[in-house]
DOBATOR-959152 format. One line per 3 residues: number of its first residue (from 1); for each residue x, y, z of N, C-alpha, C. Coordinates in Angstrom, 3 decimals. Layout:
REM DOBATOR-959152
NUM = X/Y/Z/X/Y/Z/X/Y/Z | ...
END
This chain:
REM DOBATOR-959152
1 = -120.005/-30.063/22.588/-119.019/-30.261/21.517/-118.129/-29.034/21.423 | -116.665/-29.268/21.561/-116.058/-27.717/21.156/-115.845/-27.438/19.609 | -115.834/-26.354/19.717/-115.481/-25.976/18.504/-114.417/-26.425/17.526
4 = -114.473/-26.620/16.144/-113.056/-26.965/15.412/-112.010/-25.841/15.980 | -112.281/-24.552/15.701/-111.387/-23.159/15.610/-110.740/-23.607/17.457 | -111.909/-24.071/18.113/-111.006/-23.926/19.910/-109.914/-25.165/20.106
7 = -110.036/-26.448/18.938/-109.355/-27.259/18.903/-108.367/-27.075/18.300 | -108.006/-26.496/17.525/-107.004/-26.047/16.657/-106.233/-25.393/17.581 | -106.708/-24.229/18.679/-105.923/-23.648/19.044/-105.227/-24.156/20.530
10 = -106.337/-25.313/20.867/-105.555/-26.394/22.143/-104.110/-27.197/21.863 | -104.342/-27.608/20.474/-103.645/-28.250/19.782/-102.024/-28.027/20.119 | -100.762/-28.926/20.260/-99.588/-28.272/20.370/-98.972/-28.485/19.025
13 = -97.892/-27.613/18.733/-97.305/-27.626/17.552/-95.940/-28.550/17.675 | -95.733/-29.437/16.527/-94.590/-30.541/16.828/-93.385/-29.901/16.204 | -93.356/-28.847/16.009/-91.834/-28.140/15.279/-90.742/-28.663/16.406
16 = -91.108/-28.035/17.342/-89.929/-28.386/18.543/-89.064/-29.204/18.700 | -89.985/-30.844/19.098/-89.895/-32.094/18.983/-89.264/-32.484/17.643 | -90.473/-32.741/16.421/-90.468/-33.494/15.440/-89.973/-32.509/14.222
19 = -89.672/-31.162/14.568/-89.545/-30.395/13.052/-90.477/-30.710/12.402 | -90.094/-29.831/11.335/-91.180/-29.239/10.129/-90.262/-29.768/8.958 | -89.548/-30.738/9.149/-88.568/-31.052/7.822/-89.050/-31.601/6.507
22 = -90.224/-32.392/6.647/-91.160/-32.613/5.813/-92.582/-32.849/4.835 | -92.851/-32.364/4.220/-94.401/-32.052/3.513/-95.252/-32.818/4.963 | -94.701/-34.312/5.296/-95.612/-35.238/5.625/-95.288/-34.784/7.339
25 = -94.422/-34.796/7.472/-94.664/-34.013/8.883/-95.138/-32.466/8.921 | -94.978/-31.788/8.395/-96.189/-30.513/8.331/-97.285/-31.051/8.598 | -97.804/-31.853/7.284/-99.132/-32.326/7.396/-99.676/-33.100/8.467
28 = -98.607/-33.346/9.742/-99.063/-34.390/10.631/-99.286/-33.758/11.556 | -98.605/-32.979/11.744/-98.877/-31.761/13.048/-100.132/-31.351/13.442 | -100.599/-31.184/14.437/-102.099/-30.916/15.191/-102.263/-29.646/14.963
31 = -101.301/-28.812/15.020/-101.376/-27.530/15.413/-101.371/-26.374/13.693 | -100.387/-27.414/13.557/-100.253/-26.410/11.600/-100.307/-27.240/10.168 | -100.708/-28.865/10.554/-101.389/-29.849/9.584/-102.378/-28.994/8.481
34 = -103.469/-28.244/9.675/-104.427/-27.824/8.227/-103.973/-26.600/7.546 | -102.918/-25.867/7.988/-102.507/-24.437/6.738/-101.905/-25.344/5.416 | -101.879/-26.506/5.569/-100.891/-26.815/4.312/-101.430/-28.044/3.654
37 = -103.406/-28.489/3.669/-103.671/-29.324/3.162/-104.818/-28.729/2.311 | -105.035/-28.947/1.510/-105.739/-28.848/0.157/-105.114/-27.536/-0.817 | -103.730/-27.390/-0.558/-103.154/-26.562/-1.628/-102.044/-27.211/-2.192
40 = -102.360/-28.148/-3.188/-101.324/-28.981/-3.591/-100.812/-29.991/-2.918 | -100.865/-30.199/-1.573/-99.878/-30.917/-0.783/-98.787/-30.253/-0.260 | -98.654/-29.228/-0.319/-97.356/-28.975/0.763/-95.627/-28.909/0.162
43 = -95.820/-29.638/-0.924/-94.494/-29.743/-1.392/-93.756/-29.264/-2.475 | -95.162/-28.199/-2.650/-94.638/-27.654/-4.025/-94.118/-26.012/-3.765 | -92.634/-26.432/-2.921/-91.850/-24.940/-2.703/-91.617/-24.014/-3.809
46 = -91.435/-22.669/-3.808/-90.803/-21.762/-4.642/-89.979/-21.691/-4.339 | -88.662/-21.480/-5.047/-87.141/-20.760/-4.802/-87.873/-19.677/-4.737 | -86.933/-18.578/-3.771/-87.662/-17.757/-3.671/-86.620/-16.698/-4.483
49 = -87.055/-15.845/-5.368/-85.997/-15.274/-5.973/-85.634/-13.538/-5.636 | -84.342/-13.216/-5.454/-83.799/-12.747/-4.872/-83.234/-11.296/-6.302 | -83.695/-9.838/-5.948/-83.104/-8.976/-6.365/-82.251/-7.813/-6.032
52 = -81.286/-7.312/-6.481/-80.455/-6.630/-6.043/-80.837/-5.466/-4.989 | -80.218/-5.154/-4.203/-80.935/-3.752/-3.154/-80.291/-2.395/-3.824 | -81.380/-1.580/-3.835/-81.337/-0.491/-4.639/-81.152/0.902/-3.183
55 = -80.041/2.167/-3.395/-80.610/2.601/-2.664/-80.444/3.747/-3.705 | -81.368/4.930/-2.980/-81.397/6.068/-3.808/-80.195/6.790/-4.149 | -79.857/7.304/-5.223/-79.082/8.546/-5.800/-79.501/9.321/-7.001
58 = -78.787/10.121/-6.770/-79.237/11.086/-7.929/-78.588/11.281/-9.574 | -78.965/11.251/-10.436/-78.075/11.433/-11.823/-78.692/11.893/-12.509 | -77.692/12.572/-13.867/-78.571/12.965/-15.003/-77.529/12.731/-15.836
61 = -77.998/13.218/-17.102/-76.984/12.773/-18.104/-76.412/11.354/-18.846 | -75.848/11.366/-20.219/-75.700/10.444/-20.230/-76.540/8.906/-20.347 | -77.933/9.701/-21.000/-78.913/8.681/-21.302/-79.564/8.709/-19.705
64 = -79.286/8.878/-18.450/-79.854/8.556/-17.543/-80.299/9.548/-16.624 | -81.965/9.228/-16.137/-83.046/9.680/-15.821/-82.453/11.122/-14.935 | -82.944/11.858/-14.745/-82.605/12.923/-13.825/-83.633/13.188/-12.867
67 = -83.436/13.620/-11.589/-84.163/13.741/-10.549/-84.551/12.625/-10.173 | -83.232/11.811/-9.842/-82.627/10.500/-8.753/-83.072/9.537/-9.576 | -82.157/7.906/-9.339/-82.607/7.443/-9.940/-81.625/6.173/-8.530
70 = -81.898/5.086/-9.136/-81.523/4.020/-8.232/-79.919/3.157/-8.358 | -79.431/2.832/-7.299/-78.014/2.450/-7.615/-77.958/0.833/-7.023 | -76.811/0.163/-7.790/-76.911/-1.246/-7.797/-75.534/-1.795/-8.266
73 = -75.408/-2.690/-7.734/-73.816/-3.603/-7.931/-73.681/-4.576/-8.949 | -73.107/-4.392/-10.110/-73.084/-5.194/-11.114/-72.707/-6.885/-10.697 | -72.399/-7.872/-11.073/-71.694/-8.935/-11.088/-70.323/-9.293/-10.445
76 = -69.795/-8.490/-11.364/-68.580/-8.198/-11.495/-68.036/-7.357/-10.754 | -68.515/-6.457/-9.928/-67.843/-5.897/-9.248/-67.846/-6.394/-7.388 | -66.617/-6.455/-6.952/-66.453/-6.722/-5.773/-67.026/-6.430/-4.311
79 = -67.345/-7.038/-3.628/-68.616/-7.065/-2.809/-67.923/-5.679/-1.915 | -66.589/-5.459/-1.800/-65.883/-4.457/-1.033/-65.440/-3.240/-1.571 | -66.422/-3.273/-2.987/-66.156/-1.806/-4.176/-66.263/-0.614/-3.664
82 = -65.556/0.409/-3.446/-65.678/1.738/-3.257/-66.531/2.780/-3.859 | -67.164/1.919/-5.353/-67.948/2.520/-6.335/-69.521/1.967/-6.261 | -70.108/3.026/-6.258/-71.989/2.630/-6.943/-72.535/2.711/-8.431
85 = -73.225/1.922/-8.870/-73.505/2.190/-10.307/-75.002/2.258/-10.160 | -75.233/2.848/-11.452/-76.538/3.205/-11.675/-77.210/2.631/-12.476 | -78.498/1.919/-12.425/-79.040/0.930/-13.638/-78.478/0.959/-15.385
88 = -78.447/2.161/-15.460/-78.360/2.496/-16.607/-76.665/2.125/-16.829 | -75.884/2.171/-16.180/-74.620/2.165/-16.269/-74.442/0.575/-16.346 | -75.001/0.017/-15.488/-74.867/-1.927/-15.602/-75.522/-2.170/-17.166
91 = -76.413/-1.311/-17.400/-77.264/-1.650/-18.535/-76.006/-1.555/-19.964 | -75.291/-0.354/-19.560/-74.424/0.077/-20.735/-73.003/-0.877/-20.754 | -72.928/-1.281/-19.387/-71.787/-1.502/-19.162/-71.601/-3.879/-20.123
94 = -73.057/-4.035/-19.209/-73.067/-5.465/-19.606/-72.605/-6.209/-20.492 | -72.696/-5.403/-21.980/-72.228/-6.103/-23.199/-71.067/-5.876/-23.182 | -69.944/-5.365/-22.978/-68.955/-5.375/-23.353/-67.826/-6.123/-21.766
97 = -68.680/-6.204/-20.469/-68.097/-7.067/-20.236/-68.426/-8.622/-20.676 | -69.472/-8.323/-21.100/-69.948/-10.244/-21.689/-68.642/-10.324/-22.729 | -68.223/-9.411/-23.753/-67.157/-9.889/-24.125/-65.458/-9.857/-23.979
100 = -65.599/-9.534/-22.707/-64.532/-9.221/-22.383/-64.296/-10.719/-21.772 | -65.457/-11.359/-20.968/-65.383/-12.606/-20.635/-65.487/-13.911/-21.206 | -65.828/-13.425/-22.783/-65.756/-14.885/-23.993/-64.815/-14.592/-24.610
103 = -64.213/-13.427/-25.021/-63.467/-13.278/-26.267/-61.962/-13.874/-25.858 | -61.256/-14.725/-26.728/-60.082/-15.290/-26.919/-59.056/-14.250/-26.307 | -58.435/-14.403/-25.174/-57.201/-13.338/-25.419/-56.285/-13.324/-26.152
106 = -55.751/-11.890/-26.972/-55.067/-12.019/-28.219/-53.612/-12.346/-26.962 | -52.270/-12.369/-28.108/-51.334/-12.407/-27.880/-50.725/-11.213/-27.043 | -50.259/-11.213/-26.019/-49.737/-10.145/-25.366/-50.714/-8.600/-25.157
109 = -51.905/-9.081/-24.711/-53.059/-8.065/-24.628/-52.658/-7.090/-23.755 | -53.660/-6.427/-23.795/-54.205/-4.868/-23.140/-54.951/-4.935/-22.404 | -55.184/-3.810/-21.735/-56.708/-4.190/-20.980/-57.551/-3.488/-22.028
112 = -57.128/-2.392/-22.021/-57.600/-1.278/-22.495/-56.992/-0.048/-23.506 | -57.595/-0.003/-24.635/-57.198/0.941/-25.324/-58.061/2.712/-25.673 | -56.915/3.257/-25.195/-57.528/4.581/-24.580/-57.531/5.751/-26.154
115 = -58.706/5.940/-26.377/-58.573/6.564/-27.627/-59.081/8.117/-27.265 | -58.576/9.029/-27.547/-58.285/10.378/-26.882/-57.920/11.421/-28.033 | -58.346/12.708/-28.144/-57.789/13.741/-28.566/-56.568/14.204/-28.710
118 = -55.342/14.589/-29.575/-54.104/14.950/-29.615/-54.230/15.860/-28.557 | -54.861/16.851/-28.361/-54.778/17.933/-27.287/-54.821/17.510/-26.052 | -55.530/16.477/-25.704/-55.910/16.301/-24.475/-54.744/14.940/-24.076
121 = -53.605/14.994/-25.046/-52.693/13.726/-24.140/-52.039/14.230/-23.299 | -51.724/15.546/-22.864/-51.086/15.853/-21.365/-51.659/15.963/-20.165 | -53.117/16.055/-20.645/-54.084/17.000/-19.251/-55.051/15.635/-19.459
124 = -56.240/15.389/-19.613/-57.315/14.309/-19.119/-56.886/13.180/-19.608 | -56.172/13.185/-20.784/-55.758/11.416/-21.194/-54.876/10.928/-20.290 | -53.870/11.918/-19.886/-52.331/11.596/-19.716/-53.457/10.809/-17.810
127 = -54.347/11.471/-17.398/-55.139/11.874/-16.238/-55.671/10.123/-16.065 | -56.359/9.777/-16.921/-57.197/8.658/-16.800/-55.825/7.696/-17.049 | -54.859/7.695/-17.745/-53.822/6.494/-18.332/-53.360/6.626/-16.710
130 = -52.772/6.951/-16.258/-52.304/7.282/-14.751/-52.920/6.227/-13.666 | -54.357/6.881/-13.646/-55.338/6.619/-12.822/-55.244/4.946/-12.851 | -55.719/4.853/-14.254/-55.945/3.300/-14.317/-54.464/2.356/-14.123
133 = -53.636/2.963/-14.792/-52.351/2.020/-14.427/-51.956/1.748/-12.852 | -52.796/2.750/-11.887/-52.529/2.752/-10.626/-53.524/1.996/-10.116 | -54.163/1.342/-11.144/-55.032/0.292/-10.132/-54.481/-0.803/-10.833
136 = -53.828/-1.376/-11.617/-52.946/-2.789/-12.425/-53.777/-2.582/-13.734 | -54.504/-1.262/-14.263/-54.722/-1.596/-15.529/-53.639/-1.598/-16.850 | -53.299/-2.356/-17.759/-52.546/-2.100/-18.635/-53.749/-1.204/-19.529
139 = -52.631/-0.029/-20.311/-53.559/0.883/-21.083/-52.794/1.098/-22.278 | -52.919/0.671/-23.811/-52.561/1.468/-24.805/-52.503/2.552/-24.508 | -51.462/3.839/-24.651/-51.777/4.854/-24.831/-50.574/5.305/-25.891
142 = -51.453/6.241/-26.671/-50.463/6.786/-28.047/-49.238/7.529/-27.559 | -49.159/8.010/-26.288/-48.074/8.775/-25.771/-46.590/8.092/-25.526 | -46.834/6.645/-25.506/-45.684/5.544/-24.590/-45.895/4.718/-25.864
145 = -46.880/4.535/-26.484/-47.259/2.914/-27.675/-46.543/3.540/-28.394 | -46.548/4.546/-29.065/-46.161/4.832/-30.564/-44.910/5.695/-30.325 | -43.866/4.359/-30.759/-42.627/5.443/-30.950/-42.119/6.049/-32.019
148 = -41.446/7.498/-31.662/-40.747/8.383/-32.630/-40.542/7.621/-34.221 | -41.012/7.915/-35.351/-40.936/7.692/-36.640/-41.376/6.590/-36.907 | -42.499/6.144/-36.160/-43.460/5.026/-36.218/-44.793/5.145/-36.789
151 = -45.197/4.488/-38.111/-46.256/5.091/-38.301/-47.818/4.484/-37.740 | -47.998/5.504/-37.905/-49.125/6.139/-36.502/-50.376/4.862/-36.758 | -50.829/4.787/-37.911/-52.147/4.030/-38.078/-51.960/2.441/-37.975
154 = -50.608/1.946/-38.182/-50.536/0.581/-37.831/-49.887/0.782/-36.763 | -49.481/1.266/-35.840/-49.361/0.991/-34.281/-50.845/1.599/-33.685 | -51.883/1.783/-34.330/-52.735/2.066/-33.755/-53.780/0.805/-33.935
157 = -53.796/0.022/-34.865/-54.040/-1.098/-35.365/-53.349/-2.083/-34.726 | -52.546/-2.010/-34.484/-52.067/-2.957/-33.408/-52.933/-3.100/-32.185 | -52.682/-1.809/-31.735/-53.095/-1.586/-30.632/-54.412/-1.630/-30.079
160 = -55.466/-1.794/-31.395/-57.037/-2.044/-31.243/-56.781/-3.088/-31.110 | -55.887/-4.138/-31.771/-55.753/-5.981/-32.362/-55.787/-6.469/-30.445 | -54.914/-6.221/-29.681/-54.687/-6.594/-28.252/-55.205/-5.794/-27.338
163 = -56.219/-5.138/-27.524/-56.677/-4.608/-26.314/-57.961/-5.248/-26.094 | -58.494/-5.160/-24.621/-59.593/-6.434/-24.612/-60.782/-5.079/-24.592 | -60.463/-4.032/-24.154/-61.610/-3.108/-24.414/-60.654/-1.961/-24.901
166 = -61.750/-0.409/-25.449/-61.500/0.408/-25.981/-62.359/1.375/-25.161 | -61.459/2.387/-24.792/-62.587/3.711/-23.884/-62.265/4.469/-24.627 | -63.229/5.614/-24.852/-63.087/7.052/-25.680/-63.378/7.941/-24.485
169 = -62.394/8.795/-24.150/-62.264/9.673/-24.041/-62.873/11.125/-24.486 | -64.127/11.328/-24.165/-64.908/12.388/-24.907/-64.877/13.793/-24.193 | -63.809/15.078/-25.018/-64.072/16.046/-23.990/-64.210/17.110/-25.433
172 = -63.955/18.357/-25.597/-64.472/19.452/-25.998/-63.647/19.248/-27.412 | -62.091/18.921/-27.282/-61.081/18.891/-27.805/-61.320/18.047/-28.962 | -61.805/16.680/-28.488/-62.299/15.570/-28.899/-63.302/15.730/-30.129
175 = -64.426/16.025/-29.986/-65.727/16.461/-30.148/-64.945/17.368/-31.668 | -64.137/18.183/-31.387/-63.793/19.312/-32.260/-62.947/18.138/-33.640 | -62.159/17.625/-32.813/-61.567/16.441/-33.875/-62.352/15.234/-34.831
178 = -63.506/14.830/-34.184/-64.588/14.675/-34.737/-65.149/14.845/-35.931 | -65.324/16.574/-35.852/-65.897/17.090/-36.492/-65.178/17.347/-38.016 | -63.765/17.497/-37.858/-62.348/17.517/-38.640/-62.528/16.262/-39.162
181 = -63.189/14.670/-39.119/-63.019/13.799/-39.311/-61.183/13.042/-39.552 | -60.639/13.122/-38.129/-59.195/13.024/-38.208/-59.352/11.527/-38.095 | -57.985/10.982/-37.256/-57.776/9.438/-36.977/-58.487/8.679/-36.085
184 = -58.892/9.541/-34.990/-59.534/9.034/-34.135/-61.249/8.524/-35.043 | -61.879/8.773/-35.879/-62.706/8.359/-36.400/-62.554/6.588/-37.386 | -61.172/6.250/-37.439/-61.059/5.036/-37.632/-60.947/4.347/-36.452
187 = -60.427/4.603/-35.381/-60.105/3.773/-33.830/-61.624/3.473/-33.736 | -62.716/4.721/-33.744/-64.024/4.601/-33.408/-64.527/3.365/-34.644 | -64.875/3.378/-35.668/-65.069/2.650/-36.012/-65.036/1.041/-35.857
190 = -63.402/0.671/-35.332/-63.103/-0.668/-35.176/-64.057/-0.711/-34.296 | -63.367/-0.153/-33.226/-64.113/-0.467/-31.542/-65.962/-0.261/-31.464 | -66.534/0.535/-32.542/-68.069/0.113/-32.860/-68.427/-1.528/-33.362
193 = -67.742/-1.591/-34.339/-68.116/-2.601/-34.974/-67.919/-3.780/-33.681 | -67.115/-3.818/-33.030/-66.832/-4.947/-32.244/-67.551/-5.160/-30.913 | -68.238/-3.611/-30.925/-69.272/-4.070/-29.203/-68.194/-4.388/-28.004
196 = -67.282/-3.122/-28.142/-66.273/-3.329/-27.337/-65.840/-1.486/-26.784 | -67.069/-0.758/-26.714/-66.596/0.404/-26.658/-67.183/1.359/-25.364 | -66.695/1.980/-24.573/-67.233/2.702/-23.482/-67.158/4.354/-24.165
199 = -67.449/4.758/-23.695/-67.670/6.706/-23.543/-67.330/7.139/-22.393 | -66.237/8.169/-22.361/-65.890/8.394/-21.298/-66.261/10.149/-21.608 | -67.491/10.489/-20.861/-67.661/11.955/-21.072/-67.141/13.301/-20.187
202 = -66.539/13.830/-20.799/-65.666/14.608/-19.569/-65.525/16.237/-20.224 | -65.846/17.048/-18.945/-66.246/18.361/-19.595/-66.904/18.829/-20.862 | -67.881/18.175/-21.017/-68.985/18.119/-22.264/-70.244/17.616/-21.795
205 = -71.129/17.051/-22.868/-72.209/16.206/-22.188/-72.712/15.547/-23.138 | -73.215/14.472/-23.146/-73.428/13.241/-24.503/-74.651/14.111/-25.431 | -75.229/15.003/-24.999/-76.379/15.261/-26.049/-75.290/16.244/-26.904
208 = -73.902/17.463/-26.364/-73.043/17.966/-27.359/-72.397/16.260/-28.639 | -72.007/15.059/-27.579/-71.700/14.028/-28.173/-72.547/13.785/-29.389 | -73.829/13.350/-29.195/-75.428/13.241/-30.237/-75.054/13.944/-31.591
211 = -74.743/15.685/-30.765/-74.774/16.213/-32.311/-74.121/16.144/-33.626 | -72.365/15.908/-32.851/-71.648/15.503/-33.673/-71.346/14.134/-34.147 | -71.662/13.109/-33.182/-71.472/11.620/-33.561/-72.718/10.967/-32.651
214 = -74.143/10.697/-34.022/-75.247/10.062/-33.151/-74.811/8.604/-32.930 | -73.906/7.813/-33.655/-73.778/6.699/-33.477/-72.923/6.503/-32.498 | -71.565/7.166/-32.264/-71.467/7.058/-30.324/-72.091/7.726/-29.828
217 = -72.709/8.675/-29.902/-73.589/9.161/-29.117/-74.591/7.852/-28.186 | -74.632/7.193/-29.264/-76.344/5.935/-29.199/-75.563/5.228/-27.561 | -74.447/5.171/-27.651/-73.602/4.523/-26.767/-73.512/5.211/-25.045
220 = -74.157/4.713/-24.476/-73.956/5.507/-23.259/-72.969/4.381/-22.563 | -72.086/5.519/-21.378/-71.263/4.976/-20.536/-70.620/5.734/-19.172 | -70.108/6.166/-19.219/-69.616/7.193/-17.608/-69.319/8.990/-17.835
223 = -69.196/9.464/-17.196/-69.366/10.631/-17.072/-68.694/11.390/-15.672 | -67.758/12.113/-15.987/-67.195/12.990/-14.985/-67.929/13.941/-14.718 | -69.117/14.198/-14.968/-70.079/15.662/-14.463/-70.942/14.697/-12.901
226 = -70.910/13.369/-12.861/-71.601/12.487/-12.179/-70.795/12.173/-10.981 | -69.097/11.840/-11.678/-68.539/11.260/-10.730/-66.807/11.712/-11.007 | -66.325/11.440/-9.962/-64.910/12.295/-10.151/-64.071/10.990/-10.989
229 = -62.640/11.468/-11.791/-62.386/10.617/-12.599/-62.005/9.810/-12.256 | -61.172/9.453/-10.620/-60.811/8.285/-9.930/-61.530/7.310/-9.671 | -63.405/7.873/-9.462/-64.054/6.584/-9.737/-64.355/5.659/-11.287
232 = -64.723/6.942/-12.492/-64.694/6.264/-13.519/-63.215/5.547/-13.792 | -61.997/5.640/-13.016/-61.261/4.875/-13.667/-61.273/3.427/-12.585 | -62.081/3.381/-11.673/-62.313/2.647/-10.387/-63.173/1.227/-11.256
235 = -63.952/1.995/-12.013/-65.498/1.048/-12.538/-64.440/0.456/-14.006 | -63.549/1.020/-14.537/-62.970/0.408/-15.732/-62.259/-0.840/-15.335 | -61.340/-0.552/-14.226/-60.610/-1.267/-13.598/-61.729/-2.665/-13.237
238 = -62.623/-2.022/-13.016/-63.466/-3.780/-12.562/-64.247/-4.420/-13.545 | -64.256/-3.343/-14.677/-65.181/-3.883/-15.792/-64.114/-5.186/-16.587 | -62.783/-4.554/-16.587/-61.477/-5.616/-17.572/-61.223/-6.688/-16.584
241 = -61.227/-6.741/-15.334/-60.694/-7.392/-14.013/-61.428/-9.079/-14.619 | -60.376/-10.146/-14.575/-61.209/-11.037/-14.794/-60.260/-12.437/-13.766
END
């Protein structure tokens, strides 16, 4: 008598011929019939589910881990992106494109409304408004929006009303205005309440942010100590892109 195990392996396999296209042809096959009988029947496939590929980089700051952490491609961004993000950054970034992608567009929108320090509108604001308009972003900015003997808080109100997001601009200058509790502390406000707000940290670092404002602080988002400003204005550009 031979063995079951030497018959099994005389056996030919019908993939060739007959395929493997179904539970009942699996199961008919001489050769691979028994891997697939007494576990259910054969037909009870998994999708098999599929997660993003991570490769290593390094970050700190900005709510996120230091001494490397892992990088990954949001949704939304284009399979041919020049930019990498970091968990934490898809993490920060998610809600406010979720509403960038339900919310009604107002009348004659924005992409983006750039809320910035008086000091800093020639040198890093004037820097990022540039940047982004050179990739098709439209940008509020108080330098071009608000004209001569215009008053300031309802063209700034406007200008929250049509913009589909709001970036802050966070640098030393900033931080100091803050603290003054000037205008920029009403822009912040709207753009809290609405879950429509990024942090843009630049020559500072979000724990100086923490001290003076824990509630943007709570808000993490990009950072020029991480990445140069052509990419943070790279990742804005794809966050409004719809």
């Amino acid at each position: 008598m031979i063995a079951p195990h030497i018959v099994h392996r005389m056996a030919r396999c019908t993939a060739p011929v007959r395929g493997h296209r179904s539970a009942a042809a699996a199961a008919a096959c001489p050769a691979c019939g028994g891997r697939y009988r007494g576990y259910g029947g054969y037909g009870s496939y998994s999708t098999p589910s599929y997660t993003p590929s991570y490769t290593s980089s390094a970050s700190s700051g900005g709510g996120r881990s230091s001494g490397g952490s892992s990088s990954s491609r949001p949704r939304w961004s284009p399979a041919n992106s020049s930019v990498t993000y970091t968990p934490s950054e898809v993490r920060a970034l998610y809600p406010v494109r979720r509403k960038v992608e339900t919310r009604t567009p107002p009348p004659d929108p924005r992409d983006v409304f750039l809320c910035h320090a008086w000091d800093d509108r020639g040198g890093a604001a004037k820097d990022l408004h540039d940047q982004l308009e050179s990739l098709g972003v439209s940008v509020w900015f108080s330098e071009k929006d608000v004209l001569l003997g215009s008053p300031l808080l309802r063209e700034i109100d406007k200008g929250l009303a049509k913009s589909r997001v709001g970036i802050v601009l966070v640098t030393p200058a900033f931080l100091s205005r803050i603290r003054g509790e000037g205008i920029a502390d009403k822009e912040l406000s709207v753009l809290l309440a609405r879950d429509l707000l990024v942090p843009i940290v630049h020559n500072t670092t979000y724990d100086a942010l923490r001290d003076v404002s824990p509630l943007l602080g709570s808000r993490t988002g990009l950072s020029t100590a991480e990445e140069p400003m052509a990419d943070v204005a790279t990742k804005l550009a794809e966050l409004v892109s719809l």
